[in-house]
C-alpha positions in Angstrom: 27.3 43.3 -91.9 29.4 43.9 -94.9 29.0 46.4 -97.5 30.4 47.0 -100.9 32.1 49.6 -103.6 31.3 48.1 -107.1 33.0 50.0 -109.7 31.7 48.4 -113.1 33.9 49.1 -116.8 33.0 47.9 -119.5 35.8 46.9 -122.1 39.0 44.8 -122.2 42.7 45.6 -122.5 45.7 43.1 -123.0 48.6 44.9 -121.0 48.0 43.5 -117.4 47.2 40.8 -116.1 44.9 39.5 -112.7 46.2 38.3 -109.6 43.9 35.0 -110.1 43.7 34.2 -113.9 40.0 33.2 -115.0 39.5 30.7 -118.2 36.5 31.1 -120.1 34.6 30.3 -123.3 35.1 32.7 -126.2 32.3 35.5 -126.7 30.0 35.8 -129.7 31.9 38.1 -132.1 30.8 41.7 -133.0 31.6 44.1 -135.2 35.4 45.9 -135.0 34.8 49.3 -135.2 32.2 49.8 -132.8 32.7 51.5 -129.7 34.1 50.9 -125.7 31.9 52.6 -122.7 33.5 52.3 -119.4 31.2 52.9 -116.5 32.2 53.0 -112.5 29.7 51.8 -110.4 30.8 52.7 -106.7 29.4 51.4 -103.6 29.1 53.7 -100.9 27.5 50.7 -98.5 27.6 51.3 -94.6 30.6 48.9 -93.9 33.0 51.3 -96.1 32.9 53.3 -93.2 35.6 50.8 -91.7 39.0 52.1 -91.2 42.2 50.6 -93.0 45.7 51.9 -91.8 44.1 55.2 -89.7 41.6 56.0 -92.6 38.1 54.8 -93.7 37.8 52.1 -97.1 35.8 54.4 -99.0 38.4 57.4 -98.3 40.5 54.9 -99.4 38.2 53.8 -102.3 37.4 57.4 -103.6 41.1 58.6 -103.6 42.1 55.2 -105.7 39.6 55.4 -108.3 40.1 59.6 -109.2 44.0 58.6 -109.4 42.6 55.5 -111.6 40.7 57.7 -113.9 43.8 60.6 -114.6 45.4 57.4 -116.3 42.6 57.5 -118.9 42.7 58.8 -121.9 40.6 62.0 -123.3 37.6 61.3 -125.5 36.7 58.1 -123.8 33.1 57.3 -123.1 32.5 56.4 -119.1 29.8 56.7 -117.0 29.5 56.9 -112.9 27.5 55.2 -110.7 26.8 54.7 -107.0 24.9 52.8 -105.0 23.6 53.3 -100.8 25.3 56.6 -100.9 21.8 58.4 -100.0 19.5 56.3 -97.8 21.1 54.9 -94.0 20.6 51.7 -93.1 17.7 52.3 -90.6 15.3 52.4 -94.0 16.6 48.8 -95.5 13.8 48.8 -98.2 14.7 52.1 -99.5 18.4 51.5 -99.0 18.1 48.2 -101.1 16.6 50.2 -104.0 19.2 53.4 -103.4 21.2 53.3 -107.0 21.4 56.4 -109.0 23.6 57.0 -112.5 25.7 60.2 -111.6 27.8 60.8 -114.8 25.7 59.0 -117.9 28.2 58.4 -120.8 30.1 60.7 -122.7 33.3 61.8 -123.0 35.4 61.9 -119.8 36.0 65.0 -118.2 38.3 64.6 -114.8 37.2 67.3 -112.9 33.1 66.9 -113.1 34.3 63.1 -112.6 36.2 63.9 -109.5 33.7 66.2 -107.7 31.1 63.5 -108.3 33.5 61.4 -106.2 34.4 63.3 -103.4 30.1 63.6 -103.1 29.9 60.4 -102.1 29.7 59.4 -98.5 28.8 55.4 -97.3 25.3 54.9 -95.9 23.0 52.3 -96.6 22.9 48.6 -97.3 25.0 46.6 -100.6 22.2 46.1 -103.6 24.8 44.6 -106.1 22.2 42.4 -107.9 19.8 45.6 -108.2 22.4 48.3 -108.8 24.0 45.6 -111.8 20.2 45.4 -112.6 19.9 49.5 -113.2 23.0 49.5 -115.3 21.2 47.8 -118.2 19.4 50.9 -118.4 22.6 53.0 -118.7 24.2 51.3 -122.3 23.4 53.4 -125.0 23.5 50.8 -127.0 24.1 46.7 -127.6 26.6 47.1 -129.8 29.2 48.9 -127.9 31.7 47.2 -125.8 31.2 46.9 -122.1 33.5 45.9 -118.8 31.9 45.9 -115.4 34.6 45.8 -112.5 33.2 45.3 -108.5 34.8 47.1 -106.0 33.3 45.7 -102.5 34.5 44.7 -98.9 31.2 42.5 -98.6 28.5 40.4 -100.1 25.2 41.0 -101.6 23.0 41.8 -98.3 19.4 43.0 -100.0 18.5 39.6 -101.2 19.5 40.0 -104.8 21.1 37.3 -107.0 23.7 39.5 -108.7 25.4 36.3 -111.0 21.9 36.1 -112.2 22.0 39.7 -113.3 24.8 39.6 -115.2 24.3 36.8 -116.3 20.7 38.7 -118.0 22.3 41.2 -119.1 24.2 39.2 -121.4 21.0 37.5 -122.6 19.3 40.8 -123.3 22.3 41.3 -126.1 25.1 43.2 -124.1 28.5 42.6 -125.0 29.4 43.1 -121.2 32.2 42.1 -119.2 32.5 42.5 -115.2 35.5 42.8 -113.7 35.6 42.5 -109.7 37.6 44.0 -107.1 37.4 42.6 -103.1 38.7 45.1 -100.9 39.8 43.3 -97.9 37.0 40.4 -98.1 36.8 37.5 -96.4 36.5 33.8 -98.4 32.5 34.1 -98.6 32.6 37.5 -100.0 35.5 36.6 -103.1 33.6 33.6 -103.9 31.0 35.3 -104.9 32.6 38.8 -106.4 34.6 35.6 -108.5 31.1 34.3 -109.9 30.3 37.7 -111.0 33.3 38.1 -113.2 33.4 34.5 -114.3 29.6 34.5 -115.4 30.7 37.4 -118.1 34.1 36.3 -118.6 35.8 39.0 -116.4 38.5 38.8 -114.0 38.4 39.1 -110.2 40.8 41.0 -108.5 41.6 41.0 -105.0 42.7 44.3 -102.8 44.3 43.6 -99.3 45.0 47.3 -98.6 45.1 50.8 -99.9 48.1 50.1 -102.3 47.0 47.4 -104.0 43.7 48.6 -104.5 44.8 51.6 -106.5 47.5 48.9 -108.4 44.2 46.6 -109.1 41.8 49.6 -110.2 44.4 51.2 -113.1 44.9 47.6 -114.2 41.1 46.9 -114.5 41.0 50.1 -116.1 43.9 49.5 -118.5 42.9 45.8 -119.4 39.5 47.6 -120.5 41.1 50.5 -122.5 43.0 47.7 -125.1 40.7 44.6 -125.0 38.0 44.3 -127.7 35.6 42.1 -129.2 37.0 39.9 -132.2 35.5 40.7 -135.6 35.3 36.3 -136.5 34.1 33.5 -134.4 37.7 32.9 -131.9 38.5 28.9 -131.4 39.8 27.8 -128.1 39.5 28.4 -124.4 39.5 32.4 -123.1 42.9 32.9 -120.7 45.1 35.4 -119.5 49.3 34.8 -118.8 51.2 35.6 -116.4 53.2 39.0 -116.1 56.5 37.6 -116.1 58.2 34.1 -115.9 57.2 33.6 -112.1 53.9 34.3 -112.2 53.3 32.0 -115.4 49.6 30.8 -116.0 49.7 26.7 -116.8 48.4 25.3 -119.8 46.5 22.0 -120.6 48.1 19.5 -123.6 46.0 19.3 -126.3 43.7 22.2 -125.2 43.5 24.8 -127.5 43.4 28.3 -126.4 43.4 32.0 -127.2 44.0 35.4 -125.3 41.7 37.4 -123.7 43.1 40.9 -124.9 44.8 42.1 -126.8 49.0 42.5 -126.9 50.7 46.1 -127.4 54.2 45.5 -129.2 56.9 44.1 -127.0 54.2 43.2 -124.3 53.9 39.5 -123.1 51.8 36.8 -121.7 54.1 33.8 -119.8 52.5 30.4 -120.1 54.1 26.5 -118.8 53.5 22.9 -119.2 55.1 20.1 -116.8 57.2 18.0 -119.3 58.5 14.3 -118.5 61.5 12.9 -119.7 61.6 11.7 -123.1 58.7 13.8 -124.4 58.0 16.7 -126.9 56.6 19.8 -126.4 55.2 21.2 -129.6 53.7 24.6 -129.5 51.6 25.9 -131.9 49.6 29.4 -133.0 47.6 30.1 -135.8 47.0 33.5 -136.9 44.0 34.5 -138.1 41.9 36.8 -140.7 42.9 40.0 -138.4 45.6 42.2 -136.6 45.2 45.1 -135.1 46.6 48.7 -134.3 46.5 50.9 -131.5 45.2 54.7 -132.3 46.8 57.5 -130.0 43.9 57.6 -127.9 44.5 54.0 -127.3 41.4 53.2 -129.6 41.7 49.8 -130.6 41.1 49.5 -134.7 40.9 45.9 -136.5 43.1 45.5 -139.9 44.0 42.6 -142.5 47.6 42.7 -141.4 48.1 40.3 -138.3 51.4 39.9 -136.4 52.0 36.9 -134.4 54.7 35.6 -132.0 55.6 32.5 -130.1 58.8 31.3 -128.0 59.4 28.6 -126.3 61.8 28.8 -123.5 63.4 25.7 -121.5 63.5 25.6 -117.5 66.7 27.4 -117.4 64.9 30.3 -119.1 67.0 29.4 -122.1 65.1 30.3 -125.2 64.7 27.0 -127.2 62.9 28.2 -130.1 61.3 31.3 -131.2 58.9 32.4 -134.5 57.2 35.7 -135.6 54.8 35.8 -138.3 54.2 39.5 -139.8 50.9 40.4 -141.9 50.4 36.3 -142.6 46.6 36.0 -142.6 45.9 32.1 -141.5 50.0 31.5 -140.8 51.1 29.2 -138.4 54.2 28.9 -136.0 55.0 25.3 -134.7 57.7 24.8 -132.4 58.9 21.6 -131.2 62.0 20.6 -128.3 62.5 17.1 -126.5 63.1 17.5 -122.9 66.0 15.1 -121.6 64.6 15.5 -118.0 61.7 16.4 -116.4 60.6 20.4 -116.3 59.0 23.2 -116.4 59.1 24.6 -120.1 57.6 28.3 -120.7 55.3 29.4 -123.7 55.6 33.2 -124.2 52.9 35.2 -126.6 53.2 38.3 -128.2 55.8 40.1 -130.1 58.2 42.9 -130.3 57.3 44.4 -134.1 53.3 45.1 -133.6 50.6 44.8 -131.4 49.2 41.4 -131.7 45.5 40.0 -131.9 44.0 37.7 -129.3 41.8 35.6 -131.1 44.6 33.9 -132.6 44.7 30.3 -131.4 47.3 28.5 -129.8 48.2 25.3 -128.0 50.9 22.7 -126.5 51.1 19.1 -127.4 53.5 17.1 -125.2 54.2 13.9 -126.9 55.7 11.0 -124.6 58.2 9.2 -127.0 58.1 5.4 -127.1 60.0 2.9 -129.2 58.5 -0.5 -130.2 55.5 0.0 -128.1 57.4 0.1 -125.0 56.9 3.3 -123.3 60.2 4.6 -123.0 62.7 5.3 -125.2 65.0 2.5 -127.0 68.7 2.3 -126.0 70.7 4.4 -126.9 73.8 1.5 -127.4 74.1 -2.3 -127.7 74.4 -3.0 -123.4 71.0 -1.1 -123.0 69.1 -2.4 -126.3 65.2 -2.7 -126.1 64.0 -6.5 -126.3 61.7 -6.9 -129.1 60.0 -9.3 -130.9 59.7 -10.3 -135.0 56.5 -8.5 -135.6 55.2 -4.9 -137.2 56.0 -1.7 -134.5 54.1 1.3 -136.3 55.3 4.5 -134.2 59.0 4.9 -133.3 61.1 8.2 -133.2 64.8 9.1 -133.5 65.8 12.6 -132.1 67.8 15.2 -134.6 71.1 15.8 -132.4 73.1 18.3 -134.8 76.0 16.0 -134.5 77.8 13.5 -136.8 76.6 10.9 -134.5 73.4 11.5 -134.8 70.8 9.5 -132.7 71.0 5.7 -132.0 67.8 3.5 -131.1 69.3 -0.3 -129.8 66.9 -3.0 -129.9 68.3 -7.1 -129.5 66.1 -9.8 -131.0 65.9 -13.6 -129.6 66.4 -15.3 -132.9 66.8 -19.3 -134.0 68.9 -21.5 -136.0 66.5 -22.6 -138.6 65.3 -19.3 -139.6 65.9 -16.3 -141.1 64.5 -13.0 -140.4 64.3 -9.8 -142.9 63.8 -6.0 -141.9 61.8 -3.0 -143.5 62.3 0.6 -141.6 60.6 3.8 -143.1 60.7 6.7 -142.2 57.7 8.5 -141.6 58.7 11.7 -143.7 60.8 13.1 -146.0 63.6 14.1 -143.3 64.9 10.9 -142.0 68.1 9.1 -143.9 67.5 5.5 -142.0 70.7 4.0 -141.4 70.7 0.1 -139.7 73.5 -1.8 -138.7 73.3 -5.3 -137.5 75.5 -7.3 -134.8 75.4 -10.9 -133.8 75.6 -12.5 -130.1 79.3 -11.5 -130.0 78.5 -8.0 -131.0 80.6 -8.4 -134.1 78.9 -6.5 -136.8 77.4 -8.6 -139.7 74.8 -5.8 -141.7 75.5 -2.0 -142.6 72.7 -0.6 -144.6 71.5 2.8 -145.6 68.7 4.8 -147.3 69.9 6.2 -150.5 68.1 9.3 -149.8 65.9 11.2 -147.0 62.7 9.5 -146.7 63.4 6.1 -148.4 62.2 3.2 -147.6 65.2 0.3 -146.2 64.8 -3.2 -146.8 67.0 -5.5 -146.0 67.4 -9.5 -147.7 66.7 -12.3 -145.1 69.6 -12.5 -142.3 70.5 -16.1 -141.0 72.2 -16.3 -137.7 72.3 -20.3 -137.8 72.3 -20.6 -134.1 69.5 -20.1 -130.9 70.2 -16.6 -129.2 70.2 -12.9 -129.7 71.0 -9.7 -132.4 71.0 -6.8 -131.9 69.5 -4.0 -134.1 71.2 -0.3 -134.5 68.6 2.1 -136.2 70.0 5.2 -136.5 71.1 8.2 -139.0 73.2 10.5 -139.6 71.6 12.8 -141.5 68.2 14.9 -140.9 66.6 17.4 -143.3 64.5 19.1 -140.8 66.1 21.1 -137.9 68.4 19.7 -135.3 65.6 18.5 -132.1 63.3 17.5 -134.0 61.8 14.3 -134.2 61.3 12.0 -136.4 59.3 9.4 -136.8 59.9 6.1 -138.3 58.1 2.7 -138.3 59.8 -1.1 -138.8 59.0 -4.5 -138.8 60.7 -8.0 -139.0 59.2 -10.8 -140.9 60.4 -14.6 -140.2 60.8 -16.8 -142.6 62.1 -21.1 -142.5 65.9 -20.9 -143.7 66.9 -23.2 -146.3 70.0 -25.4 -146.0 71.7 -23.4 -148.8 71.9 -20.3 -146.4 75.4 -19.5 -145.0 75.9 -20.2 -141.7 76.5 -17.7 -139.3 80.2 -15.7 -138.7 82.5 -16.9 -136.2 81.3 -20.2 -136.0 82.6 -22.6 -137.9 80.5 -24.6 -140.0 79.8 -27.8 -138.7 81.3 -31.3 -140.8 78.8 -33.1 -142.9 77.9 -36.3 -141.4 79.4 -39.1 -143.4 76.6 -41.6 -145.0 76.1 -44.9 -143.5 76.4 -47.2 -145.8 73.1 -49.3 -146.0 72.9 -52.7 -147.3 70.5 -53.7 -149.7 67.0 -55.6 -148.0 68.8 -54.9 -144.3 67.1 -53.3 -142.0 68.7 -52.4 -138.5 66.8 -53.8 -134.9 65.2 -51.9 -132.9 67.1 -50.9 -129.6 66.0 -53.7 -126.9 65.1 -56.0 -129.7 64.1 -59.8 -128.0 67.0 -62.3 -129.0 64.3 -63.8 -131.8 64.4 -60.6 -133.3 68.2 -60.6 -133.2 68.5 -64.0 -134.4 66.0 -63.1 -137.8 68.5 -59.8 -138.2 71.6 -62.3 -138.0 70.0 -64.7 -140.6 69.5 -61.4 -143.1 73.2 -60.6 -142.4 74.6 -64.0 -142.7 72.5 -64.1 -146.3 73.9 -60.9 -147.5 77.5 -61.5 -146.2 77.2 -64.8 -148.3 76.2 -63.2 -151.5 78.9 -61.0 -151.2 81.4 -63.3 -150.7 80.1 -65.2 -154.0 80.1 -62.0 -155.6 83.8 -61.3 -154.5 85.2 -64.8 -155.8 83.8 -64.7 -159.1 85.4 -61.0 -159.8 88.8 -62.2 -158.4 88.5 -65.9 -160.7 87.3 -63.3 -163.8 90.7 -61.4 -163.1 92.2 -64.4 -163.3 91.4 -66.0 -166.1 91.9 -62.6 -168.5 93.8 -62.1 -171.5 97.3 -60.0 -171.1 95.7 -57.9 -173.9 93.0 -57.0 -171.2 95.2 -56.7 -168.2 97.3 -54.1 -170.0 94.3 -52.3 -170.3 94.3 -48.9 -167.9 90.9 -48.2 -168.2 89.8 -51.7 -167.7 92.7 -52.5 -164.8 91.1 -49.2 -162.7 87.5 -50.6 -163.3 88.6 -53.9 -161.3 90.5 -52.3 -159.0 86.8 -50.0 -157.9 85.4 -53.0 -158.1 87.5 -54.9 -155.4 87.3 -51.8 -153.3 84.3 -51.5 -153.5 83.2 -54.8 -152.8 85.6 -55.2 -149.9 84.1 -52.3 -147.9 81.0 -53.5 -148.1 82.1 -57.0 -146.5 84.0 -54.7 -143.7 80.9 -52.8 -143.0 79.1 -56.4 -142.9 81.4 -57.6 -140.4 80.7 -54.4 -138.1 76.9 -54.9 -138.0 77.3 -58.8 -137.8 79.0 -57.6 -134.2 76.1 -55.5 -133.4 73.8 -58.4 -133.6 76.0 -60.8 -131.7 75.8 -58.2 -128.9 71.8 -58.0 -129.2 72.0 -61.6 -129.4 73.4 -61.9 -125.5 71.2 -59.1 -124.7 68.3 -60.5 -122.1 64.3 -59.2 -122.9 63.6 -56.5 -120.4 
């Protein structure tokens, strides 16, 4: 049966970070310049008696936490505490209820500290849930700071329900935190030493051997010497980064967050996000009413002067953008890139000029960028435009590039002869110079237009294409007021109006020749195709009649030319007038002639 060593501090530090990091909700807040007790609570359980690598766990055990506490500092307030360390496992009762507080608290002094140690020897049974139980009773008072770290190579065997206890301590008013250590336990055991920590928003930390028990007890014991309770109400989720770039802790988008220690100057915390192609990351922190600073004796004192810092680094560990804020109560940083490929891009908090706060929230947005509703991204030229429609497209974005280019989104329109089409683009700030160019079916160019200043509104007057097929649509610019990467946002919509036969006709193709009037004669009207010969015969009669009256009409002008005075012929004015006249009347008898044709050819035409 498995026993355990529970070493239980009570504080929090911000330099080092857990094997397994634990998210939690933020703590009630409590005044800044109260104080930090650290208490060990060892235990001495029979199954520490197990030997590790030719010596027993709680040698082990006992050597690790007297070299833990040389690394803290003088004047700090811990207490010492051991459980089954009296009463053997042949009396389980008693052994079960065998918890006694060795050092209470007051200021450290190694040497009493380490005899009480070496004392120790492993007997009896593992109480956890009693021993955490009796530690209530240890806390001067409920407004001091306190960290609880288990140290055990087994699981509760007395009956107890030690999440339970900790979690009552922290209803009784305690502003506790347990920390966990396994030391070489199996799945069952870790579960539950994980509980423990996570009910109080601790850590768990797991020891596979001498070494990295002693590693995991001085960074327990430094995460509790830093760490302290914020002075204001913290936003976000509780979380703890990685130590370095490959052990990076992954964040959620849109999930806000904040640390759960503090940062001494130059120390960091290494966060990620997965990032798509053609999508933002935007990270974000807010400082808030609060910095701090770090007394000599590593006591941790709240100010009005915080210091913040954010990077953002790309996945060839290429820093992308970077920001520090210095004494800016309620300042933010907001950094923003555009991954070209899919990645993994790194958020590092903290800063080299002062030690930094944790309450101050921060997040990551990823933003996937889509044009004209589409989901991806518009083309970037004319052979891989985005097919659109003439309708309103309220979120579009063009990327800042840095380069005379600038950014180009291609979008081709099926348009039609008979109407014409007109375009409004605006950007969605004040950084955005809109630029739109226009090209027909041949990809000849037939519009340039351009803002007249950075956030204007373009409009442009209807366009006509005259024929059935595509355009194509450049929006683009040249120009960005805000930083190069950054992007910017712009909406547009086409409106479609009937064209008007006033409207010039498209470029490159010719316009086509007005149709020449067909002369119509007066009472005529045309038959039907697959008129009935009676039909035909009743248009021939109309013909006939009309060709007559013509003919009438044609003599008596020629016999009134003849019979006028010289005096008249001589006339110019009068001499053109006939001439119009004959013309005139002569076409009409040709055009006569024409549909007298037509009918004869009805005429022969059989009924169907």
């Amino acid at each position: 049966m498995k026993k355990h060593l529970i070493l239980t501090i009570i504080l929090l530090s911000p330099l080092l970070w857990a094997q397994t990091p634990v998210v939690t909700p933020s703590t009630p807040s409590v005044n800044p310049t109260v104080t930090t007790d650290i208490e060990f609570l060892l235990d001495a359980s029979g199954s520490m008696n197990a030997m590790a690598d030719g010596e027993s766990q709680i040698t082990i055990a006992k050597r690790s936490l007297k070299e833990t506490i040389a690394t803290i500092p003088a004047g700090t307030s811990v207490a010492f505490r051991a459980y089954s360390h009296r009463i053997p496992q042949a009396d389980k009762v008693a052994s079960c209820q065998d918890t006694e507080l060795l050092i209470p608290f007051q200021p450290l002094n190694t040497m009493n500290f380490s005899a009480s140690v070496d004392a120790i020897q492993a007997k009896g049974w593992t109480p956890i849930a009693y021993s955490l139980k009796a530690a209530g009773t240890d806390f001067q008072s409920r407004e001091s700071q306190h960290v609880i770290i288990l140290l055990s190579d087994g699981e509760e065997t007395c009956g107890g329900d030690p999440v339970a206890e900790a979690k009552s301590l922290l209803a009784q008013g305690f502003k506790l935190t347990i920390h966990t250590i396994g030391f070489r336990v199996d799945e069952k055991t870790k579960a539950q030493l994980a509980a423990i920590s996570n009910a109080t928003g601790g850590m768990y930390f797991d020891a596979k051997d001498a070494a990295s028990l002693a590693t995991n007890l001085k960074q327990a014991t430094q995460k509790a010497l830093l760490i302290d309770k914020p002075a204001e109400e913290t936003r976000g989720h509780e979380i703890r980064g990685g130590n370095q770039y490959t052990d990076a802790v992954l964040l959620q988008s849109g999930v806000e967050y904040h640390l759960d220690h503090h940062l001494k100057k130059d120390q960091y915390d290494y966060f990620y996000v997965e990032a798509g192609s053609n999508q933002t990351i935007t990270a974000s922190l807010t400082t808030t009413d609060h910095g701090i600073r770090v007394n000599p004796d590593n006591q941790v004192i709240e100010n009005n002067s915080p210091y913040a810092g954010l990077r953002l680094v790309g996945p060839d560990f290429q820093e992308l953008r970077s920001n520090t804020l210095i004494g800016k109560r309620h300042g933010k940083i907001e950094l923003s890139t555009m991954s070209s490929s899919a990645g993994r891009y790194y958020i590092v908090i903290g800063n080299k000029y002062d030690p930094q706060h944790k309450d101050h929230p921060f997040r990551v947005d990823i933003k996937t960028f889509s044009d004209a509703g589409s989901g991806s991204d518009a083309g970037a030229d004319i052979l891989h435009a985005l097919p659109i429609e003439a309708k309103e497209y309220p979120e579009n974005w063009i990327v800042t590039t840095g380069t005379s280019s600038g950014d180009h989104d291609f979008y081709q329109l099926n348009v039609k002869a008979n109407e014409s089409y007109s375009i409004v683009i605006s950007p969605n700030g004040m950084g955005l110079i809109a630029r739109l160019r226009v090209y027909d079916q041949d990809r000849v160019q037939k519009l340039a237009q351009e803002t007249p200043n950075a956030g204007a509104v373009l409009r442009t007057k209807p366009i006509t294409p005259g024929y059935d097929g595509l355009i194509y649509l450049d929006v683009h610019s040249d120009y960005f007021s805000a930083s190069s990467g950054q992007p910017q946002g712009y909406s547009f919509g086409i409106t479609v109006t009937p064209s008007s036969a006033s409207e010039v006709a498209p470029a490159n193709t010719p316009p086509s020749a007005p149709s020449p009037a067909v002369p119509q004669i007066p009472g005529m009207q045309s038959p039907p195709a697959g008129a009935n010969p009676a039909d035909a015969a009743q248009a021939f009669g109309q013909v006939a009649q009309q060709m007559q009256q013509m003919q009438n009409q044609f003599n008596q002008k020629l016999q009134e030319n003849v019979n006028k005075p010289a005096s008249e012929e001589a006339s110019p004015q009068k001499s053109g007038s006939s001439k119009i006249v004959f013309y005139v009347i002569g076409g009409v008898a040709i055009i006569a002639t024409i549909l007298g044709l037509l009918v004869f050819v009805l005429l022969r035409k059989k009924p169907q």
